[in-house]
Wavefront OBJ file of the C-alpha trace (Angstrom):
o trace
v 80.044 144.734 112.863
v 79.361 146.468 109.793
v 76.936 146.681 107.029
v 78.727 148.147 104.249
v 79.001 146.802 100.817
v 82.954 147.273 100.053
v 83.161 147.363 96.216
v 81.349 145.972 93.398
v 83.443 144.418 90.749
v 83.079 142.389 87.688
v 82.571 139.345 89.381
v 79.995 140.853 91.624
v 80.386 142.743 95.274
v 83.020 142.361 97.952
v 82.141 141.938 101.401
v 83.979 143.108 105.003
v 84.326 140.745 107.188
v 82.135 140.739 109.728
v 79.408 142.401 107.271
v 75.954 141.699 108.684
v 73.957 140.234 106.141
v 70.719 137.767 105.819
v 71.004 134.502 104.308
v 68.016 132.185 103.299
v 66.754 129.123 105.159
v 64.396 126.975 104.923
v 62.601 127.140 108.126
v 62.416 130.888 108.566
v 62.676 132.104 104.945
v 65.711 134.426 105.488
v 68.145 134.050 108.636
v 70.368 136.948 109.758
v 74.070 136.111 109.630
v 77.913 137.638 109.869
v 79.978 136.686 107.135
v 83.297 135.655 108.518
v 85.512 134.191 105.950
v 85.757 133.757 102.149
v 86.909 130.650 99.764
v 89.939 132.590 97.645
v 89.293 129.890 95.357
v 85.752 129.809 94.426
v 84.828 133.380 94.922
v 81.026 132.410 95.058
v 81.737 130.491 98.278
v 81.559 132.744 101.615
v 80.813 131.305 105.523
v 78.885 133.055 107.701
v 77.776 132.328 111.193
v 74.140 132.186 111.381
v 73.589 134.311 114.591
v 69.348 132.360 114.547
v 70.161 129.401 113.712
v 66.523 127.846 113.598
v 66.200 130.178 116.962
v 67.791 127.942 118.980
v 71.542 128.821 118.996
v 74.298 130.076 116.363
v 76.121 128.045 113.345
v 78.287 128.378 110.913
v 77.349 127.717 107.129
v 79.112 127.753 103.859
v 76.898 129.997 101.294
v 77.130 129.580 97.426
v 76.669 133.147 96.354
v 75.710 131.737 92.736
v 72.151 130.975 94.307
v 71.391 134.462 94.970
v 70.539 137.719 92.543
v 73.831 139.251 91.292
v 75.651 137.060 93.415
v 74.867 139.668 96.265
v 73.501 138.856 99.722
v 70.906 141.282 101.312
v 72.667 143.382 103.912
v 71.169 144.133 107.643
v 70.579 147.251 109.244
v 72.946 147.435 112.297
v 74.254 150.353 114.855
v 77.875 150.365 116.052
v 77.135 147.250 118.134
v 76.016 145.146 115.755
v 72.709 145.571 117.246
v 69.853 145.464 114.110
v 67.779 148.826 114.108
v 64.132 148.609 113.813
v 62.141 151.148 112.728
v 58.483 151.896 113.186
v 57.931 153.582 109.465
v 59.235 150.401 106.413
v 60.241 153.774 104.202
v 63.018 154.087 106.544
v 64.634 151.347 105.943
v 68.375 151.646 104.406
v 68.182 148.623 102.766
v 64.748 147.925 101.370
v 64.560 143.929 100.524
v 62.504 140.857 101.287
v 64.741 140.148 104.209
v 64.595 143.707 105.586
v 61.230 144.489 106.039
v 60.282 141.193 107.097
v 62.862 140.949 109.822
v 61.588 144.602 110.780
v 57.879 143.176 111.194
v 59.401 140.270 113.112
v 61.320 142.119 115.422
v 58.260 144.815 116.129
v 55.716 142.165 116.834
v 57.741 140.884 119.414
v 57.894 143.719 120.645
v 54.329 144.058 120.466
v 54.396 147.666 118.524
v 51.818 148.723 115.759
l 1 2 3 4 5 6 7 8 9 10 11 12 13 14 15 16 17 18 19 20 21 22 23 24 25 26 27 28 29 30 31 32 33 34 35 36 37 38 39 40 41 42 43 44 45 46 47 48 49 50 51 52 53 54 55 56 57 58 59 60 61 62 63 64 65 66 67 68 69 70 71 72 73 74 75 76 77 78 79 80 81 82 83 84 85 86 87 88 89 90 91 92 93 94 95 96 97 98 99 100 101 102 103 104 105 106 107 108 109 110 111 112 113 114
């Protein structure tokens, strides 16, 4: 898994697949997900799996990129596994976005750190 943006173009960025990014939802505000395919046709259309699906299991969701800023979905912090990195210090963060830091928070109160 991978969390690098591949190109930005006129019609906005290009994605890997497999790109770990977070997607909005309505019961936990952002949801991290793995884009895995993209609509050729309608190049605002992408589908990810949602890897929280309401934080009961994983599904997969078409995403109309039109409903986001510059047509661009937040990317996640991930190692070589695919695992997301969580830092103690918010400044550290690579990508610094809604979704970021308040995934970070998330993930370091369950894991009951300062």
């Amino acid at each position: 898994m991978s969390t690098y943006l591949v190109a930005k173009s006129l019609e906005g960025p290009s994605y890997k697949l497999s790109t770990a990014v977070f997607v909005r939802s309505d019961k936990l505000g952002w949801e991290p997900a793995e884009i895995i395919s993209f609509d050729d046709l309608n190049r605002n259309l992408i589908e990810v799996v949602l890897s929280e699906s309401s934080c009961e299991s994983w599904a997969i969701a078409t995403v109309d990129l039109s409903a986001y800023p510059n047509q661009t979905l937040p990317l996640q912090e991930v190692d070589g596994r695919g695992t997301r990195i969580i830092h103690s210090d918010l400044i550290d963060l690579q990508y610094l976005h809604e979704a970021a830091i308040l995934y970070n928070l998330k993930e370091r109160h369950e894991m009951q750190l300062p």
